[in-house]
C-alpha positions as a printed Julia matrix, in Angstrom:
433×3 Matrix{Float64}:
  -47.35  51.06   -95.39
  -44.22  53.21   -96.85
  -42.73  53.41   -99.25
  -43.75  54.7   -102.73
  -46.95  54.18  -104.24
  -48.17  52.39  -106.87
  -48.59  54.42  -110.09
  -51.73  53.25  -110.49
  -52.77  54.32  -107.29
  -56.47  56.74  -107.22
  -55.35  60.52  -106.33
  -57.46  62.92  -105.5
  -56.84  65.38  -108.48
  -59.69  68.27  -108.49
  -56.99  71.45  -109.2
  -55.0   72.82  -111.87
  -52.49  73.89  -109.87
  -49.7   73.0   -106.93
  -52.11  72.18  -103.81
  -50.17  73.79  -100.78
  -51.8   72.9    -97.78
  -54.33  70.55   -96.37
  -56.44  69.8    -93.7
  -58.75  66.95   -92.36
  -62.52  67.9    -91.3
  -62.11  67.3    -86.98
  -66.0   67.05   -87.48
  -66.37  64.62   -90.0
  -63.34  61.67   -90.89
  -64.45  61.07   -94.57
  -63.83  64.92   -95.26
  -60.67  66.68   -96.26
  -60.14  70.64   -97.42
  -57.48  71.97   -99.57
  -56.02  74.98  -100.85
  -54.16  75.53  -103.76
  -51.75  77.98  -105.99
  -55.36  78.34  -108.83
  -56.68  80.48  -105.97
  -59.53  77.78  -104.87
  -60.23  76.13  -101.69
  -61.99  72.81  -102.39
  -63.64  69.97  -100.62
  -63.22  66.21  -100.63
  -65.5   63.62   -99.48
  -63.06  60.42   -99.27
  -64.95  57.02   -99.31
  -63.88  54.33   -96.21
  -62.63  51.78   -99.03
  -60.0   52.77  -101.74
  -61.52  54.23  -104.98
  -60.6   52.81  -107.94
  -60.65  56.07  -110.21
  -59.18  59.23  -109.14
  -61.56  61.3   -107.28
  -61.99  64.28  -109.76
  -65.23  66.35  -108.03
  -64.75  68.28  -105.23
  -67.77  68.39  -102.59
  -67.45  71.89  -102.64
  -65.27  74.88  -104.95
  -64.66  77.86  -102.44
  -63.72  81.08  -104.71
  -62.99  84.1   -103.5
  -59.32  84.45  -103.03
  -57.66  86.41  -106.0
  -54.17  85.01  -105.38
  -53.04  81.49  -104.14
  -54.34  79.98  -100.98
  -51.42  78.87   -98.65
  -53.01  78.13   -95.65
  -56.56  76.64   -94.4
  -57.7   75.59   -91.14
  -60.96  73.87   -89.22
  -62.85  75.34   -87.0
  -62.63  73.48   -83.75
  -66.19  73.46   -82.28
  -68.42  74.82   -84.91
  -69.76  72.83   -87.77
  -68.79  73.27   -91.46
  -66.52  76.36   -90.54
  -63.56  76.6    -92.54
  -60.71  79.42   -92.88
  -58.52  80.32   -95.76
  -55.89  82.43   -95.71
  -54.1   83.59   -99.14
  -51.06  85.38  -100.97
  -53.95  88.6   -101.53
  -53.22  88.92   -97.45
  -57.01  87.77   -97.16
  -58.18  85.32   -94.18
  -62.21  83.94   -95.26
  -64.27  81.78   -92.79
  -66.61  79.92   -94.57
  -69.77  78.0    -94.25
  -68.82  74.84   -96.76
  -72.69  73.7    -96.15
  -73.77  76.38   -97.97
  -70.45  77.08  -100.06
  -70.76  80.66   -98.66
  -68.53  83.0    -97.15
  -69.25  83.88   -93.96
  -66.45  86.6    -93.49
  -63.36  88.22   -94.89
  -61.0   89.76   -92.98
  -59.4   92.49   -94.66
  -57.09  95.45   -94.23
  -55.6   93.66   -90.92
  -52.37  91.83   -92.45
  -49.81  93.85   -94.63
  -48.08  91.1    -96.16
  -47.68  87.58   -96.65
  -49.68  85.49   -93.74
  -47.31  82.94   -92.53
  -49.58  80.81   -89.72
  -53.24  80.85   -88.55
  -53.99  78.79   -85.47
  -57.83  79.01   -83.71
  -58.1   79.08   -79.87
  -59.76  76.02   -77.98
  -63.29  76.94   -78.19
  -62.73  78.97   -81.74
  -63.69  82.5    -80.47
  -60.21  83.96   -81.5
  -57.9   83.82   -83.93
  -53.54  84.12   -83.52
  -52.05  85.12   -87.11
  -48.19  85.31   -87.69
  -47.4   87.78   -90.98
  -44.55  88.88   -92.92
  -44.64  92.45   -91.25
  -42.72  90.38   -87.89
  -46.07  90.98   -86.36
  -48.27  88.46   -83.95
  -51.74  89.68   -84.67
  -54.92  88.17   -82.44
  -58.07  88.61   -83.75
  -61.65  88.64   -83.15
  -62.7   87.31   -86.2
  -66.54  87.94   -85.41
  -65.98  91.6    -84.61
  -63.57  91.98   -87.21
  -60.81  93.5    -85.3
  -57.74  93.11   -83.98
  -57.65  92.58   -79.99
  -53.82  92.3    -78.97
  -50.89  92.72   -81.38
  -46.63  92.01   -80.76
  -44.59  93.72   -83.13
  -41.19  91.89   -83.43
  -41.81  88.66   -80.71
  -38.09  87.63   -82.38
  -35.94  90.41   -83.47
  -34.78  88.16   -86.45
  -36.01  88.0    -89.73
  -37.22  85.47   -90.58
  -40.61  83.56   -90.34
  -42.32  83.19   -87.11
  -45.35  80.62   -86.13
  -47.69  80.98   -83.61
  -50.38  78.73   -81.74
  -52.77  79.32   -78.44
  -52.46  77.05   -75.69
  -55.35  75.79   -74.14
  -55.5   78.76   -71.29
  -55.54  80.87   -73.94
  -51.43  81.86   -73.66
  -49.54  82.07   -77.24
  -46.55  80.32   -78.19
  -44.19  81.49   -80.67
  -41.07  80.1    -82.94
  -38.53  82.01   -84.37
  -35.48  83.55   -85.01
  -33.12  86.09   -82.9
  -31.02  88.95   -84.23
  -27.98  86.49   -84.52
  -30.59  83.72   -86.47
  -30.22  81.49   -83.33
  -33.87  79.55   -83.06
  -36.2   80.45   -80.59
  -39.32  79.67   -78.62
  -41.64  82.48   -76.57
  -44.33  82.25   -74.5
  -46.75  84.89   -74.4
  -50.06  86.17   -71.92
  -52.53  88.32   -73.76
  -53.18  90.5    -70.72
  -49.22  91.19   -70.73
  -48.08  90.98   -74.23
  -45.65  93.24   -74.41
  -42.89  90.91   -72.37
  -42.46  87.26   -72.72
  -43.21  84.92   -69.69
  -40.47  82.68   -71.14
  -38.02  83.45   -74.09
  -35.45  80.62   -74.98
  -32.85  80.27   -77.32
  -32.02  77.1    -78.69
  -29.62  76.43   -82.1
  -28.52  78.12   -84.88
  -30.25  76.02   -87.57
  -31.78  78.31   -90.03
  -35.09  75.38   -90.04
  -38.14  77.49   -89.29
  -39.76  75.55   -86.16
  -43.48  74.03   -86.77
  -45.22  73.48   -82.96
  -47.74  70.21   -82.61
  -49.48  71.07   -79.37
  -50.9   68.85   -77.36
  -53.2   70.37   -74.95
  -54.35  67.31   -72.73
  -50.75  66.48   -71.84
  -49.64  70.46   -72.51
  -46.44  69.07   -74.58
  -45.19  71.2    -77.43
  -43.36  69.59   -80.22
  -41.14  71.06   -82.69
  -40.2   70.03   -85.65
  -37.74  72.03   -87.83
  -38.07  71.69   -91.35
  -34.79  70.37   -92.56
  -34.21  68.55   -89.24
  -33.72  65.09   -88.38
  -35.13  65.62   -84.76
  -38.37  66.73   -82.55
  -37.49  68.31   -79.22
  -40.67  68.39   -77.18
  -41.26  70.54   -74.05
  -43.84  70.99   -71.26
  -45.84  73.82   -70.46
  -46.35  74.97   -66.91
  -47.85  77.69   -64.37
  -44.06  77.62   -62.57
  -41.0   78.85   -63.91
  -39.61  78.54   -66.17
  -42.63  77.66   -67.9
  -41.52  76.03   -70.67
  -39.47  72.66   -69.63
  -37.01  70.58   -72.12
  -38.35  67.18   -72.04
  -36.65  65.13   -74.67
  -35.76  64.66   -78.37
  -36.66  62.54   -80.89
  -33.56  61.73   -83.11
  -33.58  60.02   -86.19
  -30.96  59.82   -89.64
  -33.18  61.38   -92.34
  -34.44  65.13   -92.61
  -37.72  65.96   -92.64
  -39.33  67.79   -94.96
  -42.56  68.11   -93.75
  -44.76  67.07   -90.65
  -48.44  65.91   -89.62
  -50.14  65.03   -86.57
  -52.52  62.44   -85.69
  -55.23  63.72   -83.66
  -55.7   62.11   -80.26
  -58.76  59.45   -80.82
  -56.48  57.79   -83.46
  -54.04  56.88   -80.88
  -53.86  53.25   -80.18
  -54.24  54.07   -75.92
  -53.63  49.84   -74.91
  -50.09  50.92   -75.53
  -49.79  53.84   -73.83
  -49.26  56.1    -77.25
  -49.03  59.61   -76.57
  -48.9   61.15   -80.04
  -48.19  60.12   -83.44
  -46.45  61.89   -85.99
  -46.24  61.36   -89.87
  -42.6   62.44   -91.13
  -42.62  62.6    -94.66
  -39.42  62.01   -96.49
  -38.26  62.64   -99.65
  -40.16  59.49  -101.19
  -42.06  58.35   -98.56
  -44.51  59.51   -95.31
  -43.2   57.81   -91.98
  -45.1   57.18   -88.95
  -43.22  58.08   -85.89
  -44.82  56.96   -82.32
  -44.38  58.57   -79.0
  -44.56  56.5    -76.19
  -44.75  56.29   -72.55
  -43.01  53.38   -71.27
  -45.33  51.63   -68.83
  -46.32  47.8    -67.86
  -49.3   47.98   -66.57
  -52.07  46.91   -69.31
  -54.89  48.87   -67.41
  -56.29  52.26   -69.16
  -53.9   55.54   -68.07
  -56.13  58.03   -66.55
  -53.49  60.66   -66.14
  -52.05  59.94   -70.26
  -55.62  60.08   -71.57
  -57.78  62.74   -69.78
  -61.25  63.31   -72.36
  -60.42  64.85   -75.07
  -62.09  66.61   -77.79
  -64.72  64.23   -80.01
  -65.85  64.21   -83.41
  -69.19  65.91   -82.48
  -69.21  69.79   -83.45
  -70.65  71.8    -80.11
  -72.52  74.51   -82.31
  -73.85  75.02   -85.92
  -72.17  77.49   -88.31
  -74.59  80.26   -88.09
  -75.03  79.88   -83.95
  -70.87  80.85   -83.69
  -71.58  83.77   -86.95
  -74.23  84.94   -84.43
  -71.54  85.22   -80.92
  -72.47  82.18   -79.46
  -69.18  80.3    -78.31
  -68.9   76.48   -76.64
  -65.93  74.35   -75.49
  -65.38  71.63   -77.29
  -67.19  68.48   -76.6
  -64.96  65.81   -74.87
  -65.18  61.74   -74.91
  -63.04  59.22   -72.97
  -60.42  57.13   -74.94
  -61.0   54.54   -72.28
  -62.04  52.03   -74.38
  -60.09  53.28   -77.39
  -61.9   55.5    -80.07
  -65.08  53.75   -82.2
  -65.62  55.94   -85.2
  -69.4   56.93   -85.85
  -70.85  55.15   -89.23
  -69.77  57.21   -92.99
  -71.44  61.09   -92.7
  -72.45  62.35   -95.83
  -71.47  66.22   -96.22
  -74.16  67.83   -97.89
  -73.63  70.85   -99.24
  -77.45  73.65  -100.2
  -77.21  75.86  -102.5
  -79.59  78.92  -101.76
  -81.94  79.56  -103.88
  -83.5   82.48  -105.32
  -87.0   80.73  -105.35
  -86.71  79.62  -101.61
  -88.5   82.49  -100.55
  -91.4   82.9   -102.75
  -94.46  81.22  -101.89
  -95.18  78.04  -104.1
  -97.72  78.86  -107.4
 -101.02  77.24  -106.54
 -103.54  77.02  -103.61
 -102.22  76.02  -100.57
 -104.04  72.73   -98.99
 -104.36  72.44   -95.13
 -103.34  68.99   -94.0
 -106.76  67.23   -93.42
 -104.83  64.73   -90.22
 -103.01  66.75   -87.0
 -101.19  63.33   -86.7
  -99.59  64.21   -89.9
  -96.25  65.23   -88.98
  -94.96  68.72   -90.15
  -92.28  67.98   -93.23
  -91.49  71.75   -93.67
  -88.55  71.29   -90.87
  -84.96  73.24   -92.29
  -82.16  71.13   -93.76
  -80.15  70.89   -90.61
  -77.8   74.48   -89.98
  -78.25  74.54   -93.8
  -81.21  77.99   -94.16
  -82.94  76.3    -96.53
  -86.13  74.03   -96.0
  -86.29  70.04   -96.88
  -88.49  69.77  -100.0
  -86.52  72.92  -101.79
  -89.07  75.59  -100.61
  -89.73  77.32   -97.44
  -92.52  78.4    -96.24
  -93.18  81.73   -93.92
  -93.65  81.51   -90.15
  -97.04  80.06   -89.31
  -97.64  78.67   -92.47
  -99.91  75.37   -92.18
  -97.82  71.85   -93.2
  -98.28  70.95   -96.67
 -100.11  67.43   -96.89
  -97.58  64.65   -98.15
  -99.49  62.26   -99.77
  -96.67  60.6   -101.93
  -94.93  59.81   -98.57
  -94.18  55.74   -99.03
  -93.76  56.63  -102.98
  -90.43  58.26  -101.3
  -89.56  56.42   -99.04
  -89.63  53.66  -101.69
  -87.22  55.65  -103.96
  -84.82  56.86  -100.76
  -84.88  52.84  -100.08
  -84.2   52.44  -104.13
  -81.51  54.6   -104.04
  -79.63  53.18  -101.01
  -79.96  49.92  -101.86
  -78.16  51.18  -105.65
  -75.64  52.95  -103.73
  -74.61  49.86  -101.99
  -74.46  47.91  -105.04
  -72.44  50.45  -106.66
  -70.13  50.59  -103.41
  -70.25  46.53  -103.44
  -68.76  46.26  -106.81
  -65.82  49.06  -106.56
  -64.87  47.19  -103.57
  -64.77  43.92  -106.29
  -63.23  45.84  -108.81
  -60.47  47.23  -106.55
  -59.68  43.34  -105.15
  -59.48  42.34  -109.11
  -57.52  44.99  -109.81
  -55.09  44.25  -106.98
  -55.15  40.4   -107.53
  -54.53  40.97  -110.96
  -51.43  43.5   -109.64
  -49.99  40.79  -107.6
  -50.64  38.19  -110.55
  -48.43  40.17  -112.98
  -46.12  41.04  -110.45
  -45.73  37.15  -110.38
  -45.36  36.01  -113.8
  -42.79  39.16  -114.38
């Protein structure tokens, strides 16, 4: 639906101040992060049926910016990873499991940070900054691998994202402000493979990449139109395809990620325009009449399933993304919980008390670690080679898990009635007025 929303309508209202950017989980569909001008990074769990307050408590508060946060990102492959970038020239990952930082990058950017964009598998970072410079980094290591000073002689703000063979694209602006697009090779970086001018609008040009078809998109802010372009291995590398043309600016753009792409009619990518009082979806097409699935449209792509845990990418491992077909369109896994442990102090002190062996070797070990989370299941770990604890409350919990899922339903069951009541009474009003 556009259009404006009802006044009434639940927001998602955890900060005090302007929320800048935003960005949904890949990992998880019921998760969204955002960062705001009051210096936090917060996130959401969103339930799959329409609240009926305004959600008010964040998941997760991430402080540690000292200025406002302007830009936050996803990691692609590794679970729970999040970046923020701020106005203090900071860029933290973080581990939003634990609410931890996992590590700033300092001392690398000497001004504003305009654009942050991960590679495919997450092992480097591309950064665009105020200081005209196109910074990759090793965020890992800490350092800065390859750098471009000036990619566009103009001055104004450039953007930046990989491509999937690990090239860089670029927006920006030449000496006489005429909009422009690079593309860049990391082993070569001090001359562009392709450098192409294109209008004089003084729009700043946000690229939506798309690497399974290797389409760039651009949308200028302030324009009415998308041009989109192919990438290539043959010159001239960078191909005009088409443009999208339309009667109403745009002031701002998102991008649907490829599973929620309805594939029986050939849909390529779908955009959400927003407007000045409403958010537009705009879909691309590929005009076929065969009803049979598109191998060459919809090659696998990456799924919702992280390929590593936060602490196995802190620790240099790195892993592709893992891919699922769209043949039979995209099935979303059941509601995932984010859970978020809070370390404790106490976690590594033995427990007061004699320790009892467990009197059955059937009895199954319950000291297993909260999943990627560092911190063991019953809120105490115990040292390596430590005996299991004997459990004998075991069906006492389970009865209480059981209790508690069974109330959560309930409670679920009636904001689902209170939200239909609330809209029949809507429409009811809306009748009699």
């Amino acid at each position: 639906q556009t259009g404006r929303v009802d006044k009434n309508h639940p927001l998602v209202t955890g900060h005090t101040a302007p929320v800048l950017d935003i960005d949904w989980c890949p990992h998880n569909d019921n998760v969204i992060a955002s960062a705001s001008e009051d210096t936090t990074v917060m996130v959401w769990q969103i339930p799959d049926y329409v609240p009926v307050r305004n959600i008010t408590e964040p998941v997760v508060t991430l402080e540690g910016h000292s200025k406002r946060v302007g830009i936050i990102s996803w990691h692609p492959t590794a679970r729970n990873v999040l970046l923020s970038a701020g106005c203090d020239n900071l860029v933290i990952l973080w581990n939003v499991g634990t609410g931890e930082m996992l590590l700033v990058l300092e001392d690398m950017h000497t001004d504003l940070i305009y654009n942050v964009g991960w590679n495919r598998n997450g092992s480097l970072l591309v950064t665009t900054c105020k200081d005209k410079k196109v910074r990759v980094i090793d965020p890992r290591k800490q350092q800065v691998v390859a750098e471009k000073t000036k990619p566009h002689d103009g001055a104004r703000p450039i953007r930046a994202i990989f491509m999937a063979d690990g090239k860089i694209f670029t927006t920006g602006f030449s000496k006489m402000s005429e909009r422009q697009l690079g593309l860049w090779d990391l082993e070569n970086f001090e001359e562009p493979i392709a450098l192409q001018e294109m209008d004089t609008s003084n729009g700043v040009l946000l690229p939506f990449y798309d690497p399974d078809s290797s389409i760039v998109y651009l949308c200028g802010k302030g324009d009415s139109s998308i041009r989109y372009f192919e990438i290539t291995d043959e010159a001239p590398y960078v191909h005009y395809l088409n443009t999208y043309s339309s009667k109403e600016p745009q002031r701002g753009m998102g991008f649907m990620p490829k599973r929620g792409l309805d594939v029986s009619k050939c849909e390529i990518a779908r955009f959400f325009k927003l407007h000045e009082r409403k958010c537009e979806p705009i879909v691309m097409t590929v005009p076929r009449k065969s009803d049979l699935f598109q191998d060459d449209l919809y090659p696998d792509t990456p799924g919702p399933e992280p390929a590593l845990e936060a602490d196995e990418w802190l620790s240099g491992k790195d892993a592709e993304p893992i891919l699922i077909s769209l043949r039979d369109g995209y099935v979303p896994v059941k509601n995932r919980e984010l859970k978020v442990v809070k370390k404790n102090i106490l976690d590594n002190k033995p427990p007061p008390g004699p320790r009892r062996h467990s009197h059955s070797t059937s009895e199954p070990d319950f000291s297993v670690s909260a999943r990627g989370m560092g911190t063991s299941f019953w809120g105490w770990g115990g040292h390596a080679g430590d005996p299991p604890v004997s459990l004998p409350q075991r069906p006492a919990l389970e009865e209480v898990l059981e209790e508690i899922r069974a109330l959560k339903e309930m409670v679920q069951a009636q904001e689902k009635r209170i939200s239909d009541l609330e809209n029949k009474l809507c429409q009811f009003t809306n009748g009699t007025d």
